[in-house]
VOGU-3710 file (C-alpha; in Angstrom, 3 decimals, decimal comma):
1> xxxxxxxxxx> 46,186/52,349/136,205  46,286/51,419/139,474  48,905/48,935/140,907  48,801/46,988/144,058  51,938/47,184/146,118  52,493/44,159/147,883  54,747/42,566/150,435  56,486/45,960/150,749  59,857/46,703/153,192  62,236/48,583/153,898
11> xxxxxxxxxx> 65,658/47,637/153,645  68,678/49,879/154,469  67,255/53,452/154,439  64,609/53,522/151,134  64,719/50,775/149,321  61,634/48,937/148,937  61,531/45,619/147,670  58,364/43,521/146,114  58,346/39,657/147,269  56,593/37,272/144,651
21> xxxxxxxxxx> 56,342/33,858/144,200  58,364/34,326/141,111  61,735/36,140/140,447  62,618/38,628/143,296  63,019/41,409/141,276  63,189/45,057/143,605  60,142/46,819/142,825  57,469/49,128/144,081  54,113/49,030/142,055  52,246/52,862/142,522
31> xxxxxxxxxx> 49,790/55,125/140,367  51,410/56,011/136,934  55,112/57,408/136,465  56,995/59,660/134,742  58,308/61,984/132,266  61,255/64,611/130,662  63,969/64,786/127,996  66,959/65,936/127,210  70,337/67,266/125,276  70,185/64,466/122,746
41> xxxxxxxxxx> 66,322/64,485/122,101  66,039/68,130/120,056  66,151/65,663/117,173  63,851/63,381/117,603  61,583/62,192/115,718  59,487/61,882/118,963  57,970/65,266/120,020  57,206/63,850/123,469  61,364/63,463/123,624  62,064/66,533/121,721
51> xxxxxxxxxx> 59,659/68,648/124,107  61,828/67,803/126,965  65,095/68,461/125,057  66,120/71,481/127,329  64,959/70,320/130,729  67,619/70,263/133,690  67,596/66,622/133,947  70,355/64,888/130,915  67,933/62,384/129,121  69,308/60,133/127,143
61> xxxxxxxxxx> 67,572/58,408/124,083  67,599/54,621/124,227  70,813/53,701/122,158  74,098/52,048/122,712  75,201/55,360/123,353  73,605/55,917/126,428  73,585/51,940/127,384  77,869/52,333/127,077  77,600/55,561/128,881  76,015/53,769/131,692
71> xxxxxxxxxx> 78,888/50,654/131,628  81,277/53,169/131,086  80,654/55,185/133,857  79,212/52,165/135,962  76,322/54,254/136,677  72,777/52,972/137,171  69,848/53,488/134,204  66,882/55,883/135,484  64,353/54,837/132,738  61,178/56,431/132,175
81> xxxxxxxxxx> 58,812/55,396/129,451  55,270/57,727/128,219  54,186/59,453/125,113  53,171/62,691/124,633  49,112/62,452/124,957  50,207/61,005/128,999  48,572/63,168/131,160  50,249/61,640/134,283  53,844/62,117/132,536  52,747/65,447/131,888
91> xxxxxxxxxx> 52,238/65,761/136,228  55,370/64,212/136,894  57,069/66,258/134,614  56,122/69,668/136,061  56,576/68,313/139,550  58,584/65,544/140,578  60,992/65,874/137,937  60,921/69,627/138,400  62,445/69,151/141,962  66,131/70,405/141,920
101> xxxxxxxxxx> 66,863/67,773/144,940  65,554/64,940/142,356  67,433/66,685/139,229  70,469/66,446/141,668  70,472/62,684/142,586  70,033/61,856/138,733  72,442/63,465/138,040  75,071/61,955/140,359  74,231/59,229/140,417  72,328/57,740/137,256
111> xxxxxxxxxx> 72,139/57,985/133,358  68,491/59,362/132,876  67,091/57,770/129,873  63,791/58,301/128,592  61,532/56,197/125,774  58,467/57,076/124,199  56,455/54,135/124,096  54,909/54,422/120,712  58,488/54,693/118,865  60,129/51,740/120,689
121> xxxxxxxxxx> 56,989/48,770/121,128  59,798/46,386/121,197  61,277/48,422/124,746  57,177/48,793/125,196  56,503/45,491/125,158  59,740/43,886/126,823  59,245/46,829/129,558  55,391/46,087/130,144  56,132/42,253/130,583  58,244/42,844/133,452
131> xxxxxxxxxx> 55,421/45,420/135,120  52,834/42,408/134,347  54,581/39,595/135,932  55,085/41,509/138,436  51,681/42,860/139,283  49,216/41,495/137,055  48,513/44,938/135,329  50,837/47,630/133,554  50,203/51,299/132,829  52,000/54,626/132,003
141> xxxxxxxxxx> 53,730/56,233/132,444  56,290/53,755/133,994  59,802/54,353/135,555  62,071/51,716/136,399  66,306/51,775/138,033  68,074/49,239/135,969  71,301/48,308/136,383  74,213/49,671/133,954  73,902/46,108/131,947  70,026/47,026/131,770
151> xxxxxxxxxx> 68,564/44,603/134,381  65,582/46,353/136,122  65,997/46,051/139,544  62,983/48,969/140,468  59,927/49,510/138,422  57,147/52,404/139,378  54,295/54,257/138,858  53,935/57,652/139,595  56,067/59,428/142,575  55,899/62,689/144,160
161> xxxxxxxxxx> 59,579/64,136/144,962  58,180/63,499/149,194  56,541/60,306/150,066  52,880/60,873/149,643  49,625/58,791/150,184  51,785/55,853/151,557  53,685/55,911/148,647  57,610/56,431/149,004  59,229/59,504/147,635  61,178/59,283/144,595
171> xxxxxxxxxx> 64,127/61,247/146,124  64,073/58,410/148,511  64,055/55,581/146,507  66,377/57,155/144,102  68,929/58,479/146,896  68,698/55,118/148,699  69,069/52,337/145,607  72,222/54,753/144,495  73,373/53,986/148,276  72,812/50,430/147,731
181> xxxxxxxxxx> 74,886/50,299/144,921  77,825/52,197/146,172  77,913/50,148/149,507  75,886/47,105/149,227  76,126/46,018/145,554  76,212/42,479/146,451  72,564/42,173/147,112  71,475/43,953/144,421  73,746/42,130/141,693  71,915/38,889/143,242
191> xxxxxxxxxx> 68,903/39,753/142,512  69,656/41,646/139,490  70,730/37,633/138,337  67,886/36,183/139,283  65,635/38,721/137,411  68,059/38,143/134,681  67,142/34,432/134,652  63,269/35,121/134,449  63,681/37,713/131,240  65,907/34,816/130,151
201> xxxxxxxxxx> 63,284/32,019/130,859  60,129/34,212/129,623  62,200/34,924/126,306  62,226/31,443/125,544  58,623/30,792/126,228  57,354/27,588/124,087  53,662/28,243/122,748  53,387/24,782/120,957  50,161/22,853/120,723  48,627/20,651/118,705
211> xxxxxxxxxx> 46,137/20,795/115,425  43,778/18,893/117,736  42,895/21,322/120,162  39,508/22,284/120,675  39,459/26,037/119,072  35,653/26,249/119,110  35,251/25,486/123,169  38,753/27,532/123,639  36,938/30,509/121,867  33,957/29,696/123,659
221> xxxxxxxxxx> 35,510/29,948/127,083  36,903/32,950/126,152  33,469/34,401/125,272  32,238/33,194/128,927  34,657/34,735/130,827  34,649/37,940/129,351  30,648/37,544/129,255  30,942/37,116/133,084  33,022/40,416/133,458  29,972/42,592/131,469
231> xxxxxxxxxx> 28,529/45,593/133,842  24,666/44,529/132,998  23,300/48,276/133,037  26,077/50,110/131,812  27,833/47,693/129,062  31,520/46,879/129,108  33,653/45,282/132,008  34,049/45,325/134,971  33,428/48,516/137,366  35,950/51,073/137,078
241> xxxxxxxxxx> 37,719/52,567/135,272  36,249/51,502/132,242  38,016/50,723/129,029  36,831/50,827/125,167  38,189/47,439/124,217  37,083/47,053/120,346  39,348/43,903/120,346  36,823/42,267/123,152  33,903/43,624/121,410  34,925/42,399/118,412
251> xxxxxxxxxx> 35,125/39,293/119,377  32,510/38,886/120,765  30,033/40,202/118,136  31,783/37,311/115,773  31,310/34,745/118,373  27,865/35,975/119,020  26,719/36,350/115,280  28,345/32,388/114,678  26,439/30,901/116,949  22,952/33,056/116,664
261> xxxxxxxxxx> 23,801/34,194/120,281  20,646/36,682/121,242  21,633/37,486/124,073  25,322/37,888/123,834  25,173/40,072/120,716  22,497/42,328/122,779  25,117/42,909/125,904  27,862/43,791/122,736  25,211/46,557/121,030  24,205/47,468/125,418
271> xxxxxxxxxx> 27,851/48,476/125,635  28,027/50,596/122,062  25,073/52,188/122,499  26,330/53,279/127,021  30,108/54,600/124,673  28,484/56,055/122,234  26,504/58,518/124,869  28,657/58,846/127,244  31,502/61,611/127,773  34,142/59,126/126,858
281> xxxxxxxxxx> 32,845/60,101/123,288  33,409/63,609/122,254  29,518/64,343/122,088  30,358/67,428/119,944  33,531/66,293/117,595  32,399/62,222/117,460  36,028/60,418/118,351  36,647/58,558/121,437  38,591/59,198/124,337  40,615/56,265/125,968
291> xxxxxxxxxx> 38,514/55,340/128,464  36,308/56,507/131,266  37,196/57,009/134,785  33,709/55,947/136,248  31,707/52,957/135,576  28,898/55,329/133,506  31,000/56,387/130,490  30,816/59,783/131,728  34,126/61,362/132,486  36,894/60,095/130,610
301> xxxxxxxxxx> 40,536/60,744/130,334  40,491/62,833/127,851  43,258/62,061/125,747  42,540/61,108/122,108  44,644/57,761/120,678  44,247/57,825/116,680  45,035/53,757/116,734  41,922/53,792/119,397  39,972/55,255/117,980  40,530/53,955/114,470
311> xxxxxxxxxx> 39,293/50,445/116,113  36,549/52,447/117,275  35,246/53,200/113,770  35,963/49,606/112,913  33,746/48,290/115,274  30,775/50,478/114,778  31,061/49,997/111,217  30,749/46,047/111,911  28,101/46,517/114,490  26,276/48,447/111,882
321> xxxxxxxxxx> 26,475/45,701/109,463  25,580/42,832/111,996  22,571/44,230/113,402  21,470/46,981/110,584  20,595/50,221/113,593  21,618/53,468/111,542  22,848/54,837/114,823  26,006/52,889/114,288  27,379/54,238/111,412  26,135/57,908/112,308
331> xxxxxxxxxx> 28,798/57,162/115,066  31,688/55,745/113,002  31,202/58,447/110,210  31,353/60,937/112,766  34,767/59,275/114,515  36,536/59,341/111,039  35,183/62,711/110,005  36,605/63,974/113,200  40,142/62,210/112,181  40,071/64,265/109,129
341> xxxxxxxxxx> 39,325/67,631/110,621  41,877/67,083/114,068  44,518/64,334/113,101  44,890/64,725/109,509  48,586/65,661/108,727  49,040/67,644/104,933  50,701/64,827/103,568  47,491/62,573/104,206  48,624/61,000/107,065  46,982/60,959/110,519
351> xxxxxxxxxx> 49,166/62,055/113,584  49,721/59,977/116,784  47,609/61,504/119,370  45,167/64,647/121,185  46,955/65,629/124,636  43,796/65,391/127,593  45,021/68,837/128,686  44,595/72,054/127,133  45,261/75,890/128,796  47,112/73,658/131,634
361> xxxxxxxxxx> 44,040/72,048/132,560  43,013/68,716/132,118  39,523/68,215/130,226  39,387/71,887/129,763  38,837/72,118/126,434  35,790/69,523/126,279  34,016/70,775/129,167  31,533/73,364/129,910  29,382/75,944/132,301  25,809/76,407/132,064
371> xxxxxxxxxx> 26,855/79,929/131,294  29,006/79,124/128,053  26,270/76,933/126,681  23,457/79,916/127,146  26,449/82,549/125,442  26,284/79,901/122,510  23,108/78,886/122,143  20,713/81,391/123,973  18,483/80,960/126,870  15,900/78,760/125,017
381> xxxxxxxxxx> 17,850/76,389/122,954  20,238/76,522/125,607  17,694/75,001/128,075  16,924/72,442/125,916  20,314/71,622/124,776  21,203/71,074/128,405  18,552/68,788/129,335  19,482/66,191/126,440  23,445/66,858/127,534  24,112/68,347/131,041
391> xxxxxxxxxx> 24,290/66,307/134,063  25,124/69,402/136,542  24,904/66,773/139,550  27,472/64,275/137,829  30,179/64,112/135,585  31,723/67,217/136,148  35,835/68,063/136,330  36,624/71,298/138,029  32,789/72,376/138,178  32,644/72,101/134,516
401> xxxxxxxxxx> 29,963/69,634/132,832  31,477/66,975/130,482  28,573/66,345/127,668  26,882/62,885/127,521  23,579/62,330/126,092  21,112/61,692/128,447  17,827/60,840/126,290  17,364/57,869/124,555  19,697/57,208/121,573  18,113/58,685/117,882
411> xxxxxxxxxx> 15,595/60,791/120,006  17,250/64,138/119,824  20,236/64,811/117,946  20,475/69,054/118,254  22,678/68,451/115,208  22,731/72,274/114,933  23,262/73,386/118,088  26,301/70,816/118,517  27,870/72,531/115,542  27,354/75,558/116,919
421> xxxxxxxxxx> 29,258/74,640/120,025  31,901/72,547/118,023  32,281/76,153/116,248  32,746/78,111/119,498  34,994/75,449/121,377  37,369/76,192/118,289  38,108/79,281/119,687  39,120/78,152/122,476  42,879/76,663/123,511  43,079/72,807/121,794
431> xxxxxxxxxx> 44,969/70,330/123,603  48,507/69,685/121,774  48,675/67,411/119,203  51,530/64,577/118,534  51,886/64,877/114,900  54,171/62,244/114,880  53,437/59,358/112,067  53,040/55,809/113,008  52,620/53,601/109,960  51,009/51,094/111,883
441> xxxxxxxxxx> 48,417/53,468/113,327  47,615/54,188/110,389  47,521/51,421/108,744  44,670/50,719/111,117  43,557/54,244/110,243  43,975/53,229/106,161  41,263/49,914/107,051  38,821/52,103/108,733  38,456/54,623/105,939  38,432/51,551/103,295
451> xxxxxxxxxx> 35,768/49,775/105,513  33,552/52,809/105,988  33,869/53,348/101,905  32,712/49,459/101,641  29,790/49,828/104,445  28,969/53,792/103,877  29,008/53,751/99,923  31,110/56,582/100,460  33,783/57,079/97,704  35,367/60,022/99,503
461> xxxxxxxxxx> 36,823/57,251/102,382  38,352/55,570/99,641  40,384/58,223/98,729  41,432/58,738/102,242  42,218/55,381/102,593  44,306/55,606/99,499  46,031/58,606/100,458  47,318/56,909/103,609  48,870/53,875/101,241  50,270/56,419/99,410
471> xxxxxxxxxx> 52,575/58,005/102,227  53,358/54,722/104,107  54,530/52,573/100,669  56,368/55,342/98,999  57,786/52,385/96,450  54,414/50,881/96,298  53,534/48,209/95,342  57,581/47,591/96,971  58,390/48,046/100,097  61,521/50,532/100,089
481> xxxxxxxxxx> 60,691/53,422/102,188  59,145/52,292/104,656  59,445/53,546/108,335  58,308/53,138/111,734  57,473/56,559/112,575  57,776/60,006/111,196  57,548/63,648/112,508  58,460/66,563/109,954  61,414/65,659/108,021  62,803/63,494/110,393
491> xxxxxxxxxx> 62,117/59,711/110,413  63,145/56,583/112,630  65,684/54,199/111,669  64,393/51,108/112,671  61,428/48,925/111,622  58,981/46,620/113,716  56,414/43,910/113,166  53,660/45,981/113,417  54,776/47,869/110,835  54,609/45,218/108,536
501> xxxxxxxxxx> 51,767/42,946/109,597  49,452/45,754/109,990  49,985/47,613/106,673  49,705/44,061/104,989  46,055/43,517/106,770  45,257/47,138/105,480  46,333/46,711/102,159  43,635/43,166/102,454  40,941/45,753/103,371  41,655/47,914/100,267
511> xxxxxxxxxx> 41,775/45,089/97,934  38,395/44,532/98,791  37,205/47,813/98,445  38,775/48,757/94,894  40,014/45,272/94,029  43,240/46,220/92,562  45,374/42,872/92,539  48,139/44,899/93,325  47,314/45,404/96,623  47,228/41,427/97,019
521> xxxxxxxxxx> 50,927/41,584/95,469  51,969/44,506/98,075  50,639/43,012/100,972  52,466/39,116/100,185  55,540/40,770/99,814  55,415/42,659/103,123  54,472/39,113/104,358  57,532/37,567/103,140  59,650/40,044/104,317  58,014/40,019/108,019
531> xxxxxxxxxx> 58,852/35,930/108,086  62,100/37,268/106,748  63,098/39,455/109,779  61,203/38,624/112,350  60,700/34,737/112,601  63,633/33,099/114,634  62,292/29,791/113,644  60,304/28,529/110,558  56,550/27,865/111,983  57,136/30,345/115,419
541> xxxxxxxxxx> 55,381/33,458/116,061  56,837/36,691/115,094  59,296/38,812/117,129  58,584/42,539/117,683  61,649/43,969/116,302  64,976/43,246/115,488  67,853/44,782/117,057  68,806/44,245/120,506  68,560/39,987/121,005  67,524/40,122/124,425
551> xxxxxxxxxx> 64,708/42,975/123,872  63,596/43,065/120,048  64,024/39,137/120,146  60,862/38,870/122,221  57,286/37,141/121,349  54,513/39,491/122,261  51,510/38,495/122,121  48,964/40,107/124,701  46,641/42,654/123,901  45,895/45,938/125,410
561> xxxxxxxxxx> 42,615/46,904/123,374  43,637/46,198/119,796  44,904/42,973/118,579  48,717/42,003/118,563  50,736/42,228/115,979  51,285/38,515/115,781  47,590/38,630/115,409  47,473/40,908/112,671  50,529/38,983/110,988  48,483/35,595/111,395
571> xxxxxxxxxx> 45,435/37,270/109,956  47,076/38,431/106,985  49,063/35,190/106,199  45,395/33,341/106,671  43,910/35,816/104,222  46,591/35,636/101,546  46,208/32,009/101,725  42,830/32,256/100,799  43,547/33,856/97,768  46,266/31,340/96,966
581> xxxxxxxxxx> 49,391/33,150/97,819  51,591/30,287/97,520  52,877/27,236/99,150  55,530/29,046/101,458  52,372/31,580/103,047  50,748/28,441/103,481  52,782/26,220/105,209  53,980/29,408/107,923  50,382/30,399/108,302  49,381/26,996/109,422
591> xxxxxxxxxx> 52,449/26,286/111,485  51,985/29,416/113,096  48,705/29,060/113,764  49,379/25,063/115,104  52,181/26,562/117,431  50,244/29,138/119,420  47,470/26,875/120,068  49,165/26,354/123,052  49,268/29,471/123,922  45,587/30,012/123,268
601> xxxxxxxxxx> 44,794/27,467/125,674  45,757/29,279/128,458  45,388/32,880/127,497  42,798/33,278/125,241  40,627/35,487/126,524  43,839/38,416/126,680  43,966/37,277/122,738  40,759/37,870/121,247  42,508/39,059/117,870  44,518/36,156/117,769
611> xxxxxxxxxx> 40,951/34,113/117,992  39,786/36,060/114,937  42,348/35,761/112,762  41,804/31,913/112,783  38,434/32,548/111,372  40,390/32,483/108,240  42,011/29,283/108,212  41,199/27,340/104,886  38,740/24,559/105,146  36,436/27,061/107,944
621> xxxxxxxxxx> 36,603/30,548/105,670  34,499/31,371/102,857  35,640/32,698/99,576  33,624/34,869/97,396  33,779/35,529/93,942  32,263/37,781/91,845  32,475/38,188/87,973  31,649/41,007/86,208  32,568/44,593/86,089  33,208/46,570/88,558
631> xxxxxxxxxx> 31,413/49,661/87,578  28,808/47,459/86,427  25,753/47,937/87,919  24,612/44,443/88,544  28,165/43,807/89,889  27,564/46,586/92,538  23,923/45,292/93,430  26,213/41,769/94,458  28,760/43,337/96,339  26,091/45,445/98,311
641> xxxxxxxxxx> 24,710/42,146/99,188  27,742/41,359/100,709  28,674/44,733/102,098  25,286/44,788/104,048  26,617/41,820/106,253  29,106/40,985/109,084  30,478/37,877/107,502  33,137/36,707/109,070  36,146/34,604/107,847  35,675/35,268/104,464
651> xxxxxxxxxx> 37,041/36,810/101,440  35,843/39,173/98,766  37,190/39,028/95,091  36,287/40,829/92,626  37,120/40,205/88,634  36,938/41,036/85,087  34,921/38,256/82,840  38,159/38,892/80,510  40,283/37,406/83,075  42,633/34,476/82,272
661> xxxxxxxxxx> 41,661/31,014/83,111  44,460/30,636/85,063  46,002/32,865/87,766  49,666/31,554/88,952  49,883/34,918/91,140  46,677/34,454/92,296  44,480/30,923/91,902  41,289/32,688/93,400  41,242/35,236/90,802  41,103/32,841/88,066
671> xxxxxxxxxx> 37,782/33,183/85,452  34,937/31,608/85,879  32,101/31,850/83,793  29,059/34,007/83,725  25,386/33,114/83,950  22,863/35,270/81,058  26,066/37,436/80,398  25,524/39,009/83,805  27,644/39,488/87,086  27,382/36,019/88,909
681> xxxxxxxxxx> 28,581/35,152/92,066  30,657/32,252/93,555  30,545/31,242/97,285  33,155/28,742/97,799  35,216/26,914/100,745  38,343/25,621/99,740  37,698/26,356/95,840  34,157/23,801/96,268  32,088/26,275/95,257  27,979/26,430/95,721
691> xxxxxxxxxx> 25,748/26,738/92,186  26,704/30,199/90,991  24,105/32,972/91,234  23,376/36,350/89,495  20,742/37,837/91,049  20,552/40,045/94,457  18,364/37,752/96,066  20,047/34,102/95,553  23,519/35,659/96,637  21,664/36,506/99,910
701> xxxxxxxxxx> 20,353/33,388/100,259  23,534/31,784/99,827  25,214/34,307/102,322  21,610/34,104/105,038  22,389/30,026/104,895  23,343/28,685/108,482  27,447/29,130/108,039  26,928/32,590/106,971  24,880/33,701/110,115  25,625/37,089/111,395
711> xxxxxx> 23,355/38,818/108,636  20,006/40,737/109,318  18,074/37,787/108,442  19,216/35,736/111,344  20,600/37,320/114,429  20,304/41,291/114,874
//
């Protein structure tokens, strides 16, 4: 990411400080930051800390450890924060922080203390705040001088040892803050307060609103502005660099398909169909990489993000049930077979992340000559290979081609000759993976594979998606065992929102794909438990962790390409009430919703999830029933009724004819009767049901009727 630097000075020999309108916190804003690790990290369960376990430099883990070590010592904080797919903490780490002059002032002067961003999303989020207040963007890696209490008084991006490019040198910066401290404290404590008071103020952030807000026009404003940001030939936003967002997308297809939007749903499939063929898509193994550093979709950076490009599949999977193109779900079947053959870990989970480099080299790996393809292929096939593929005039790294497909989509596939080539890139050096666990990555991971089993017919995605519940609920249908992260034997200690909200939404998805009710059961009680430990207040959002109060305390609700976790957590509590999880669910899910209206109002458009998880709220969602058995056959011509559309803000149940007449776990699942002693449907709102159907045809009807738009019958 790029960062502005503004209102830049010197002041005594190196120190640079950033004036803003708000707090005057000592900053410079560059390109990226850095990276290392230390003594303490061999153990991690990070293995972007453990790899730097033996450099020179004495990184620290986050802990009180190293926080007293710093009081202690009264020693300023040197913190870095980047994961181990970072290409530019991979840079900084073989230069900058390979400089003996820079290993020297850290260690004199400074506690070095380095985060992976993944592990800690409560340090992520608290740490990315600061960057965005102060700059209006954020990006990693990211560095930042705090002082030994832990108030930043120096964020950046990424440094070379010298000053370079008009940027400072870190040596400089580090060398003359250090001076500061020793011999002009004073002004550095002051400001150090008054950034103090802004984390203070921002902490306590009200989001209240009202019931009476306008959600529709506060959606639909959201859907303009990010309609005005769409590149018109190339799909997505904005220029460059250009970023996947499936949260945006989303979004947009639901807001498009509710209001029979044409032309909005077209600039949503413009944009698929641009990612889909351009090089930020592995042409040859089908997942996505993070985003593109042009405005084409031609040369990305190549690292590969499993929560990405989990989304990814999500999206396409929707897209292919909104407008009904094959090409869709050729795309999202290939991005989840190419989890299972590059991510998949042997206990069935998925690990963290691809690296972007391989043999030192970044892109290496993906690219390719003229002269490989021909070795591959032959001269022939070759030829013709590189006229659907190779742009030798454009997107090329280091003289090497990146593949994109450059003939209409669905007009040539080469399926043969790309597994040819996916065969012979084998061979070659693959880019390091981070087989670290996150449970809420895959819990993301655990929807896709249970929503391409609903959308594919594909029973073999169910069992993934099974698997997955299977490692991250241990106790299952309890919640003992749970963890943040895992890597080997080795596991975290401590446990965040997202660990809980998203593994509740998954465990939604599942239940409508195999309808066990114990999924329903599983997912309330990781519900309960989230308003347990992370709500500070009855009716508030949640908080992103909980240990340190001034850090883990924190709301967080922005989104950088997937939805928030409050947005997952508000999306589950909306979909349990649906099903009638009880009064308690209820009354949080509505409060919660009521109190970030406020919120919305002003930043909706950087909260797309948090607009689609109110598609759920009771009284606007849609419940559908269907009795009869599942392995019925005229219970699975209903459900592929259903299956065939993007309905949003509605449920799917599922249940036995035997079932009781009443449910006091769950109301919804209560029996109904059956029409002719065959599988009948229910669409209801609020338990008002329509006339109940049992044929193929009247359910669509039903579902093609103007508050179920979004279907092939009305806007494609």
């Amino acid at each position: 990411f790029m960062f502005s630097v503004m209102h830049l000075k010197a002041t005594c020999s190196i120190v640079w400080r950033l004036k803003r309108t708000f707090p005057a916190l000592l900053v410079i804003v560059v390109l990226f930051a850095g990276n290392a690790e230390a003594g303490r990290l061999a153990d991690s369960t990070s293995s972007y800390l453990a790899s730097h376990a033996e450099d020179a430099i004495a990184w620290q883990p986050w802990d009180e450890q190293s926080l007293a070590l710093a009081e202690a010592n009264d020693k300023l904080i040197f913190l870095t924060l980047g994961y181990a797919a970072c290409h530019w903490c991979h840079v900084l780490a073989r230069t900058t922080l390979k400089d003996t002059r820079v290993i020297e002032a850290l260690g004199q002067d400074y506690v070095s203390i380095l985060v992976d961003r993944e592990e800690r999303p409560d340090l992520d989020s608290h740490f990315s705040d600061i960057m965005l207040a102060m700059t209006g963007q954020s990006g990693y890696p990211a560095l930042f001088v705090l002082t030994p209490d832990g108030v930043p008084v120096f964020a950046a991006g990424y440094l070379a040892a010298e000053p370079e490019h008009g940027n400072p040198g870190l040596l400089e910066v580090l060398q003359g803050i250090a001076g500061m401290w020793r011999g002009q404290r004073g002004a550095i404590l002051a400001d150090a307060e008054n950034n103090r008071d802004w984390l203070r103020d921002n902490a306590a952030r009200d989001f209240s609103g009202t019931a009476a807000d306008d959600m529709a026009e506060i959606r639909r404003d959201a859907a303009r502005q990010w309609t005005r940001a769409f590149d018109p030939v190339y799909g997505g936003f904005g220029d460059q660099p250009k970023f996947l967002r499936p949260d945006v997308l989303m979004f947009l297809l639901d807001e498009g398909l509710q209001y029979g939007d044409r032309a909005l749903l077209e600039k949503v499939y413009l944009s698929l169909d641009q990612m889909a063929a351009g090089g930020v898509r592995d042409q040859l193994g089908g997942a996505f990489h993070r985003y593109a550093v042009d405005r084409f979709w031609q040369v990305p950076h190549f690292e590969i993000m499993l929560n990405e490009t989990a989304w990814m599949a999500l999206l396409y999977l929707r897209a292919y049930q909104a407008s009904a193109r094959p090409h869709y779900a050729t795309v999202a079947r290939g991005v989840l077979d190419d989890l299972l053959r590059r991510f998949h870990l042997p206990d069935g989970s998925f690990a963290a992340s691809l690296d972007a480099e391989s043999g030192g080299r970044e892109g290496l790996y993906y690219t390719w000559t003229e002269d490989e393809i021909r070795a591959v292929l032959g001269e022939t096939r070759a030829a013709e290979f590189g006229a659907a593929y190779v742009d030798t005039a454009a997107g090329l790294v280091e003289g090497r081609s990146v593949l994109r497909l450059r003939a209409p989509i669905g007009e040539q596939s080469f399926a043969a000759e790309r597994a040819q080539l996916l065969k012979a890139r084998g061979e070659r050096d693959a880019p390091k993976r981070d087989d670290k666990m996150l449970s809420a990555w895959n819990a993301v991971t655990l929807m896709a594979f249970a929503k391409a089993s609903q959308v594919l017919a594909d029973k073999t995605y169910l069992t993934i998606a099974q698997q997955i519940l299977g490692v991250l609920m241990p106790a299952y249908p309890g919640i003992d065992g749970l963890v943040h992260s895992r890597r080997g034997e080795r596991q975290s200690a401590a446990l965040f929102l997202e660990d809980f909200a998203f593994l509740a939404l998954a465990l939604l998805h599942l239940y409508e794909t195999d309808f066990q009710v114990t999924r329903l059961d599983a997912a309330r009680t990781l519900m309960m438990a989230a308003l347990d430990k992370f709500q500070a207040k009855s009716g508030k959002p949640f908080q992103v962790g909980t240990g340190e109060a001034d850090i883990s305390a924190q709301v967080s609700l922005a989104e950088n390409g997937a939805p928030s976790a409050n947005a997952a957590a508000l999306e589950a509590l909306h979909r349990l009430v649906l099903f009638g999880a009880g009064r308690i669910v209820e009354t949080e899910a509505e409060a919660i919703g009521v109190n970030l209206r406020g919120y919305l109002q002003q930043n909706a458009v950087s909260a797309t999830g948090l607009l689609r998880a109110l598609d759920y709220i009771p009284g606007q969602a849609r419940e559908i029933i269907i009795v009869g058995e599942l392995a019925g056959d005229d219970t699975k011509a209903l459900l592929r009724e259903i299956r065939a559309r993007a309905l949003y803000g509605a449920v799917v149940a599922v249940i036995s004819p035997e079932a009781s007449r009443l449910d006091e776990d769950w109301p919804l699942l209560a029996a109904r009767p059956l029409l002719a002693n065959r599988a009948t449907a229910y669409v209801c709102r609020n338990r008002v049901c329509k006339l109940p159907v049992d044929s193929a045809e009247e359910l669509a009807a039903q579902l093609d009727a103007p508050q179920f738009q979004g279907t092939p019958g009305t806007a494609q």
